[in-house]
N, C-alpha and C positions, 0 to 999 in steps of 0.2 A: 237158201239165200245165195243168190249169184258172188263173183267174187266182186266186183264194180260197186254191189251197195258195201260187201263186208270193207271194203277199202275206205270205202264214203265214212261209215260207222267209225272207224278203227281210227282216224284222221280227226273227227268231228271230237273224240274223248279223247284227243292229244291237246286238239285246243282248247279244249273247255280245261281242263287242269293244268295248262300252262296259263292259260289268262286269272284263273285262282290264285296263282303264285305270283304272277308280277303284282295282279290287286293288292295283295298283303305287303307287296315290296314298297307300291306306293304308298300304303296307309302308313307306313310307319317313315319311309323316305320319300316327303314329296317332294324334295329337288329334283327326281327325276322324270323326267319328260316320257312313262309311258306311251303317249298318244305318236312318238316319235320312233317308236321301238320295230320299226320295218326295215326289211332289205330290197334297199332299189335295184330295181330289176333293170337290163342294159334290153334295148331296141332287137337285137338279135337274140333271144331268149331260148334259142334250139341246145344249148349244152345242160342250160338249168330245166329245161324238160323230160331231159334224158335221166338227168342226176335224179329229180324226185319220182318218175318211175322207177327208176333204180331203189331208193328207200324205201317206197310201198309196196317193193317186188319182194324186200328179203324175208317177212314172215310167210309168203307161200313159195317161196324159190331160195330151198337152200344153195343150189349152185350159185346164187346171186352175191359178190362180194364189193366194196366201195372201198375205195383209198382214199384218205383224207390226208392232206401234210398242211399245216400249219408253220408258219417261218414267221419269226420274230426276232426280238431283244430280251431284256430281263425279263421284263412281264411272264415270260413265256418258259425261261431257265426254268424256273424251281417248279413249273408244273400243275402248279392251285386253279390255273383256267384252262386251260386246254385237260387238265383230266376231267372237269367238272362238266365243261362240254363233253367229251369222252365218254364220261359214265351216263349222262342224260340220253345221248342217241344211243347207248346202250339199252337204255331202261324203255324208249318209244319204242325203238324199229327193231331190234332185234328178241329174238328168242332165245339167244345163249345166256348162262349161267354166269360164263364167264369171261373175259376181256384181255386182247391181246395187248402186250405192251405196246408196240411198234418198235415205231425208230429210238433207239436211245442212245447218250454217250457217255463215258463214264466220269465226268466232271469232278470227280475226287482227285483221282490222278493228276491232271492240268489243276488243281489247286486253287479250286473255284467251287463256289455253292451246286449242290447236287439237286435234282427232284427228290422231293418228299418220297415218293412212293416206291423206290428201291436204296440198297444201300450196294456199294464196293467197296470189296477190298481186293489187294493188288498185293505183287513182291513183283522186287525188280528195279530198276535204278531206270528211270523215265522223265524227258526231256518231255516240253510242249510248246504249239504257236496258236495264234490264233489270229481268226481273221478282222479283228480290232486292233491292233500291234500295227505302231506307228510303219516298222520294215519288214515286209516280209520275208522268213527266212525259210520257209518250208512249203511244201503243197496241202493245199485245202481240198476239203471234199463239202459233203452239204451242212453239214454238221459244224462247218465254220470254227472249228477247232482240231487240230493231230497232235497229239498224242507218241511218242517215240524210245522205242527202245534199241541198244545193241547186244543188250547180254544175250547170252545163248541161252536161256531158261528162266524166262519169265512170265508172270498171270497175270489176269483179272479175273476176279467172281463178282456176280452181281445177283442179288436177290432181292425180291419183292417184298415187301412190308406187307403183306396179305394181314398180316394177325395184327398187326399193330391199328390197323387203322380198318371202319365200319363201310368199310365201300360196298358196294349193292353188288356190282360185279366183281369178284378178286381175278388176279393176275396171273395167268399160266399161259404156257407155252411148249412149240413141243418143235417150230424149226426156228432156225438161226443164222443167221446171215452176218457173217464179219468183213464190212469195207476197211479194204487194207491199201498198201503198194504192191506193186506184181514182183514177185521176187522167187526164183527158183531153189533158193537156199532156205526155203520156210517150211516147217510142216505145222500146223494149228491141229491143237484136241479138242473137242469139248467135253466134259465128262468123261475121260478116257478113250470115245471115241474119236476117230482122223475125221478130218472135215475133208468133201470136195473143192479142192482147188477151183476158180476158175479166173479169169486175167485179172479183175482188180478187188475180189469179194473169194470168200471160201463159204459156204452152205453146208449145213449139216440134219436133218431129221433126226429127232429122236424116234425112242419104242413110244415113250408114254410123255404125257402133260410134265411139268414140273415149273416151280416157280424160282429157280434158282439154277445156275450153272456154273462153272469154271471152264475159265479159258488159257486154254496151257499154250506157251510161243515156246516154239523150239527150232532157232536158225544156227547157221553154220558162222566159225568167226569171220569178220570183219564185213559182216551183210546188217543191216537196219531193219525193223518192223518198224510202219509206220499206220498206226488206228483212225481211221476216220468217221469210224461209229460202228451201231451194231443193231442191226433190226430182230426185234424178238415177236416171231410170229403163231399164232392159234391158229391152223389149217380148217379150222372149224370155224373160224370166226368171220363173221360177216362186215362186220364193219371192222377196219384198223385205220385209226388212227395216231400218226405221225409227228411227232411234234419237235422242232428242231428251233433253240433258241440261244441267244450268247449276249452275256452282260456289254452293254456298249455298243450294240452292235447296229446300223445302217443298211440300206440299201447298197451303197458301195462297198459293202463288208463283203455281202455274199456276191457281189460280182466281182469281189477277189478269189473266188473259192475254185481253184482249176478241176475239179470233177464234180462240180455240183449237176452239171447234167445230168454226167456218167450215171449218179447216185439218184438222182429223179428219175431219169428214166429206169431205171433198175422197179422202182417203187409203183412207177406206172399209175397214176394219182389220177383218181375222177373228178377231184375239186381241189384246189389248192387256196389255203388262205393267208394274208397277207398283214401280221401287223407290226408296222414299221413307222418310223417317223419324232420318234421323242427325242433321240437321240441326233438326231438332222436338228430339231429343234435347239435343243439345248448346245449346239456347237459355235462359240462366240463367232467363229467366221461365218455365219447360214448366208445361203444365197438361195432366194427366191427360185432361179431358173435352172442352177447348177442341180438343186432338189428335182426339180422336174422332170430332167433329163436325164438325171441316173434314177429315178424311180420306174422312168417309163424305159427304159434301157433293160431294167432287169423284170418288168412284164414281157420286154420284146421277147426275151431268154428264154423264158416260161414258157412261151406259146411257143415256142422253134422248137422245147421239147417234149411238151404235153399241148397240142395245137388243140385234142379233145375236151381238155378238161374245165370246167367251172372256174372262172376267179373270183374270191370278195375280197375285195382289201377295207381294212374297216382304221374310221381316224384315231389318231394316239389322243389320249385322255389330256384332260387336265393337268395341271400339275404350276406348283412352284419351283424359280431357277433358286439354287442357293440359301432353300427354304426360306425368303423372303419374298419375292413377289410374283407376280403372273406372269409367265413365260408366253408373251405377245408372239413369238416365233411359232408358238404351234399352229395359233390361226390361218398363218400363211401356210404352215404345212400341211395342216385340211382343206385347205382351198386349194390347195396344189394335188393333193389323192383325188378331193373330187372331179377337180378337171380331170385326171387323168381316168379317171370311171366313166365318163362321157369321153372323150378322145378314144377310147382303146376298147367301149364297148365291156365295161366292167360292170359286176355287180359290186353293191357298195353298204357299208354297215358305217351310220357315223356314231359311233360311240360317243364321240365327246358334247355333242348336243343331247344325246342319249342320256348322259350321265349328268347333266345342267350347266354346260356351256362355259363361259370363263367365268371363273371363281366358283365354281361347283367342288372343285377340290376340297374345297373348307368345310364345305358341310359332308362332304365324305369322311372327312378328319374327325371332327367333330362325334359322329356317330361309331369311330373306332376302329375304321374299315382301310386308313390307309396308315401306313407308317410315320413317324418324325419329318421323314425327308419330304413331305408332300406331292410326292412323286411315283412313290409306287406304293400299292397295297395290302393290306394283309391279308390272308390267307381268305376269308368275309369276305373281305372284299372282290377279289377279282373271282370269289364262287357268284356273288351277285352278279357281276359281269356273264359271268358262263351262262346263268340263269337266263338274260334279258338276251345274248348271243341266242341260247338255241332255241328260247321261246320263238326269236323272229325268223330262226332258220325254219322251225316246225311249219309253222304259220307259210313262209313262202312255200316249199312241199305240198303245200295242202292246198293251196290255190292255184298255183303250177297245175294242179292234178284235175281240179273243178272245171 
């Protein structure tokens, strides 16, 4: 069998079993809009050609590896959707057993909800900002939150809930990447061993996989360590995905973030996706054009530093203001994403017609799927999300490729 029909074949049993699974999604939830469940595709479609050659490349081309970063708000913190998508293009495109974490950050410290699927613990007397915080008092990186310490001997560990929870792929790693400040008075360990210095990040290889580390600071007096995240990577792993999210947080959040370049281009992302906007909504000042302008402000960003890669920006859900009524601001802020997906040449996911448009929230409530606050989801719910994301991602790959 040539490789062109095995591709054909391989593509054709992605979609038949992902269209199984939204069928049963709609039998049981018909509020939503299956038949609406595509990714619009932008007029100049040469990045999203590359990308789904790239995904049908990685079962016969191990050298073949895809960066994914994901940037959002809450939705995105605690991790329920972006691992769900995560573990799925896990479970299509690749062959690996097992799944890199990516980018993470340690959200216990800064005194904020963590992702489910690791836990920290720390010593050390630690200071934090973030890029939500009405003044800014410190420097940002992608991660949209720092982290700080001055004692001369202080950790973080961070380990994978591999055992706790049934995931298809569990979580190892074996390099490490710590974004920091440049600072000549710091040595970093991990596991006992010294990590390579380089001007704003330290890197480390281990011997072997492991799903757990410690990371020992040891600076000299009156210097600062300052964390702006930490990328946990599988050198085996084909796909990594990225996910970087902060309660509250905006488009003009991360175009506060002074090395968020630095940190993107570090990561060097084939697709970058975008979900932003609830929080634009919910702000009693919203402005129609002010949203527009700094949304398309930090696409401009994006492409100055990954000019190659893929964008989707996909619209913010549903939702109730002050858990009584329909927050009318979000309409305007999906009409203001999709102009900007035609303006700027984007691919585009509208989730909130996806999920049944204004007042769809209630029947998500109803069925168990989103919390009290009618705002955000539970745990169900935004894996149904992930569901109906990568069914329409598969689906675009596989016509891309026809």
């Amino acid at each position: 069998m040539t490789q062109t029909k095995s591709i054909i074949i391989f593509a054709s049993i992605i979609f038949f079993n992902s269209q199984i699974i939204a069928q049963n999604l709609c039998n049981t939830m018909p509020f939503i809009n299956y038949d609406l469940n595509n990714i619009l595709i932008p007029k100049d479609d040469s990045k999203l050609n590359l990308l789904s050659r790239k995904f049908l490349s990685l079962k016969t081309n191990k050298e073949e590896t895809i960066q994914i970063v994901h940037i959002g708000d809450s939705h995105l913190q605690a991790g329920f959707l972006t691992e769900k998508i995560k573990q799925e293009l896990f479970e299509a495109f690749s062959t690996d057993t097992i799944a890199s974490p990516g980018f993470i950050f340690p959200y216990t410290i800064a005194e904020t909800n963590n992702p489910y699927f690791f836990k920290v613990d720390y010593s050390g007397n630690w200071t934090y900002c973030k890029n939500v915080d009405q003044d800014k008092t410190c420097k940002l990186g992608l991660s949209g939150i720092t982290i700080q310490t001055k004692d001369s001997n202080a950790s973080i560990c961070v380990k994978m809930k591999n055992k706790r929870y049934n995931i298809p792929n569990k979580y190892y790693f074996n390099r490490i990447k710590i974004l920091h400040n440049e600072s000549d008075k710091l040595t970093i360990h991990v596991n006992n061993k010294i990590t390579e210095k380089h001007k704003n990040y330290s890197i480390i290889d281990l011997n072997q996989i492991t799903d757990s580390i410690c990371i020992n600071i040891n600076q000299k007096q009156n210097s600062r360590f300052d964390l702006y995240g930490i990328i946990l990577e599988n050198t085996n792993s084909q796909i990594n995905y990225h996910t970087i999210g902060v309660n509250g947080a905006t488009a003009q959040s991360y175009l506060k973030c002074d090395y968020f370049s630095d940190h993107l281009k570090l990561i060097n992302p084939d697709l970058i996706i975008l979900s932003l906007g609830t929080n634009e909504a919910y702000d009693d000042n919203f402005s129609k054009i002010e949203h527009e302008y700094i949304f398309k402000d930090l696409i401009y960003q994006i492409r100055n530093i990954a000019p190659h890669a893929a964008i989707i920006v996909i619209t913010a859900n549903d939702h109730l203001k002050n858990r009584q009524y329909s927050n009318n601001n979000i309409m305007i802020v999906n009409q203001n994403i999709y102009k900007t997906s035609r303006d700027l040449n984007l691919t585009f996911w509208d989730f909130y017609n996806i999920m049944g448009g204004q007042g769809s929230i209630n029947d998500w409530y109803k069925k168990g799927l989103t919390g009290e606050d009618k705002l955000h989801f539970k745990r169900l719910g935004y894996e149904i999300q992930g569901d109906l994301f990568t069914k329409a991602l598969i689906d675009l790959i596989q016509n891309k490729t026809n």
